[in-house]
N, C-alpha and C positions, 0 to 999 in steps of 0.2 A: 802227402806222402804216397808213394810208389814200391810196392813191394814185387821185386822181381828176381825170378828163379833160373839160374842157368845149370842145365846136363847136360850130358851125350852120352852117347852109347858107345863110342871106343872115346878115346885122347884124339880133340879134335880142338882144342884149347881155349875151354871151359873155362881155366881161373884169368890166364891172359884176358879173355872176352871180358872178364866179371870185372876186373882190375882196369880195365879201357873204360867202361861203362861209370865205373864207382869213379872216377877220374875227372871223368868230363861230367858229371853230371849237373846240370846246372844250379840245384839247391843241395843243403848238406849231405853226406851221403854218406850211408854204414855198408861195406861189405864186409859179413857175412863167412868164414872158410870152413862149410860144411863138409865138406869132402871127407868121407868115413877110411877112402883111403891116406888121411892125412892132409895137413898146411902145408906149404913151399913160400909163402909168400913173404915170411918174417926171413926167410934163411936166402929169399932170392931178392925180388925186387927191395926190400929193406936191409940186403946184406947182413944180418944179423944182427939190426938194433932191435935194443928193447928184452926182456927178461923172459924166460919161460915162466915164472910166478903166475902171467896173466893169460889168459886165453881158454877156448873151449873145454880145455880138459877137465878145469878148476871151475866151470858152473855144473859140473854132473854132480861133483860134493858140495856145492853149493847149494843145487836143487833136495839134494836129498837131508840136508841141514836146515832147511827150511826159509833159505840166505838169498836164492836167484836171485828175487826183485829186487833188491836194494846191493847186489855186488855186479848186476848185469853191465851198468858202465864203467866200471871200474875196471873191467876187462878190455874196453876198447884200447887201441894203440892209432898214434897217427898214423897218416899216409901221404904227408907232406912237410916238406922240411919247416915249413914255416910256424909247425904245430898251432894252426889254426882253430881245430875244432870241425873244419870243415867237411876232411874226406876223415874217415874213420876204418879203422878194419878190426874186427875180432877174430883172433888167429885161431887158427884151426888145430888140428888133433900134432902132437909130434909125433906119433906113433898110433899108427894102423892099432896095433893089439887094443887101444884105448876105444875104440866104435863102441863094442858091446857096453861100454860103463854108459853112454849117452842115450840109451834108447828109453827110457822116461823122460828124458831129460828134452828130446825135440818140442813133445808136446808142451813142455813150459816156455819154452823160449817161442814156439810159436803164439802163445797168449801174449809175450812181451813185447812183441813185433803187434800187435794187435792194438793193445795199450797203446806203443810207439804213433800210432795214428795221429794226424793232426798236430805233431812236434814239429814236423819241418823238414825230418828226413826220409829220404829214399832209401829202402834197404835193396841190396843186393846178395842173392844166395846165392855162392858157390857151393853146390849138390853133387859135385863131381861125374862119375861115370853110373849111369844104374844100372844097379843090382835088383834082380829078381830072385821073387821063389820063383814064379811059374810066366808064363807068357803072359799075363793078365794081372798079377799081385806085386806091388812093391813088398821089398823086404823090411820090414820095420825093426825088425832088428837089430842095425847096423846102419840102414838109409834113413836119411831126414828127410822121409815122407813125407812126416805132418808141416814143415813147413816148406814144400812143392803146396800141399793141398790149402794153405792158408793165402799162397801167390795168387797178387793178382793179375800175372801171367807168371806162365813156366815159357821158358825160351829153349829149346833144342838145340845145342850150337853144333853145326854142319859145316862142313870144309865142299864147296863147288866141285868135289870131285868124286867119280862113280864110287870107287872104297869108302871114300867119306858116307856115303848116302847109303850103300847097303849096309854097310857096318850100321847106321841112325835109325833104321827100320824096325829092328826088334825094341828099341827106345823108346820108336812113337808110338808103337803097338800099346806098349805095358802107359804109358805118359795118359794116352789117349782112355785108356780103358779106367784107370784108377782118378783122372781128373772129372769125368765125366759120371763116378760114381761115389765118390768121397769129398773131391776136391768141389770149386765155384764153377765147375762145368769144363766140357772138353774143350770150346773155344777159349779155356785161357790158355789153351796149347798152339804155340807158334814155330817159326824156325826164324834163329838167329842166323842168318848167310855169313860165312867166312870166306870171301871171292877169293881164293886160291888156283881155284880150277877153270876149267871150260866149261861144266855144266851153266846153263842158264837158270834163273828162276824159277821162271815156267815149270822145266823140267824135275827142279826139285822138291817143287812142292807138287806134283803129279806123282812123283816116284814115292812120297812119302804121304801122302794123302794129310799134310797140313802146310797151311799157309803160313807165308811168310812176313813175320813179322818187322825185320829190320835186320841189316848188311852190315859186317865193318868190310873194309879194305883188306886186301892183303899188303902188310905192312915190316916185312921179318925183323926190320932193323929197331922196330918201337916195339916188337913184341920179345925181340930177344932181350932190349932193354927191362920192360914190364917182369920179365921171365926172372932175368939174373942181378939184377941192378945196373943203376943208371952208370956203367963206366965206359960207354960209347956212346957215341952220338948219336941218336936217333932223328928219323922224320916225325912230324907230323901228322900223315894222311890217316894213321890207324886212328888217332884219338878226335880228330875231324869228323870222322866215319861217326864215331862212337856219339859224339851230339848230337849229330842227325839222327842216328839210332835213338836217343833218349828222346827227341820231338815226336817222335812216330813211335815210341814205345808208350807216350805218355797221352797222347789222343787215344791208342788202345784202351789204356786201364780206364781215362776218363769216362770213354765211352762203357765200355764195360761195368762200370763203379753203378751207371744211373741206369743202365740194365739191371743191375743185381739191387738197386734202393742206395748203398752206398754211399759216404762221404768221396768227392772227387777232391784227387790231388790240386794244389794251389801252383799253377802253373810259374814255374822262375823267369 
């Protein structure tokens, strides 16, 4: 299992990335919708199936009832018509005002992600936009810190364009500074590339002093899809990308795992 954390510093599309990623990956795969500003995914790419009964809101009174471990999959919702088992998603907040009820609540479900090891799956964290207190401190209040810090990468996701890349600066600052001293060290800090732009790689990972970990395509017509639901035709090339990306995401953590003593992921 692969646990992998996607942010940004402005809307640079974070859950699209997370939803490409959780998609193609090539062993089962849980994403995650951290995002304290809110889920979109049950109301966009699943057009509305499925109940509000389940999802992030209902394991903060579960954590505090003493319920998390044993209600944590009963949360999940497919993400495939075939209701496989295979891609999985736990939905995120319906409402912004609900962040503050979750901030005990990260640390437990990061232990269950921990647990989750050696099951088979790859998690995917959608962590949405960070927030800070100060240039240097995640907000724990509200941000799912503790599971960025339990990732075994955090992925930056960055748009190939100059806005994109200063807008991602004050991100990699705080990313870099809180992985490095809480998290399994500052090189689980990488950048997800969203080739939209001109910018080269070179150049963005120079401009943001961290390397790059893995590219999807620019792809508007699979991401609009991903975004809204499936009611137009989409290409291919974004979710293509996104394999690639889990190959070169998963030599990463591999490699990383027996740096750090770790269990390495079972390659699919």
């Amino acid at each position: 299992m692969a646990v992998i954390a996607l942010a940004s510093g402005k809307s640079s599309g974070v859950t699209c990335s997370a939803l490409a990623l959780t998609l193609s990956s090539p062993r089962p795969s849980l994403l995650i919708e951290a995002d304290p500003a809110g889920g979109t995914i049950r109301a966009g790419y699943l057009q509305g199936e499925g109940t509000a009964q389940v999802g992030l809101h209902r394991l903060a009174a579960a954590d505090r009832q003493g319920t998390l471990a044993q209600e944590f999959r009963h949360h999940w919702v497919s993400l495939d018509q075939a209701h496989s088992g295979q891609r999985m998603l736990l939905p995120g907040l319906p409402d912004p005002a609900q962040a503050p009820s979750m901030a005990r609540t990260w640390d437990a479900i990061a232990e269950l992600i921990a647990v989750m090891d050696g099951h088979g799956y790859d998690v995917i964290i959608d962590a949405g936009r960070v927030v800070s207190q100060s240039e240097t401190r995640l907000s724990t209040s509200v941000y799912p810190a503790p599971l960025l810090r339990a990732a075994d990468v955090v992925l930056l996701v960055v748009r190939s364009t100059q806005a994109s890349v200063v807008s991602a600066a004050p991100a990699a600052r705080v990313l870099r500074e809180e992985l490095a001293h809480n998290g399994t060290g500052a090189d689980a800090l990488g950048l997800l590339i969203v080739e939209e732009g001109s910018l080269t790689s070179t150049q963005i990972q120079q401009g943001l002093r961290v390397p790059a970990y893995a590219a999807l395509e620019w792809d508007p017509d699979t991401a609009d899809v991903l975004t809204h639901g499936a009611f137009r035709k989409s290409g291919r090339s974004l979710l293509r990308s996104a394999r690639s990306a889990h190959d070169r995401l998963n030599e990463i953590v591999t490699r990383r795992r027996i740096q750090l003593a770790r269990p390495a992921p079972v390659q699919g």
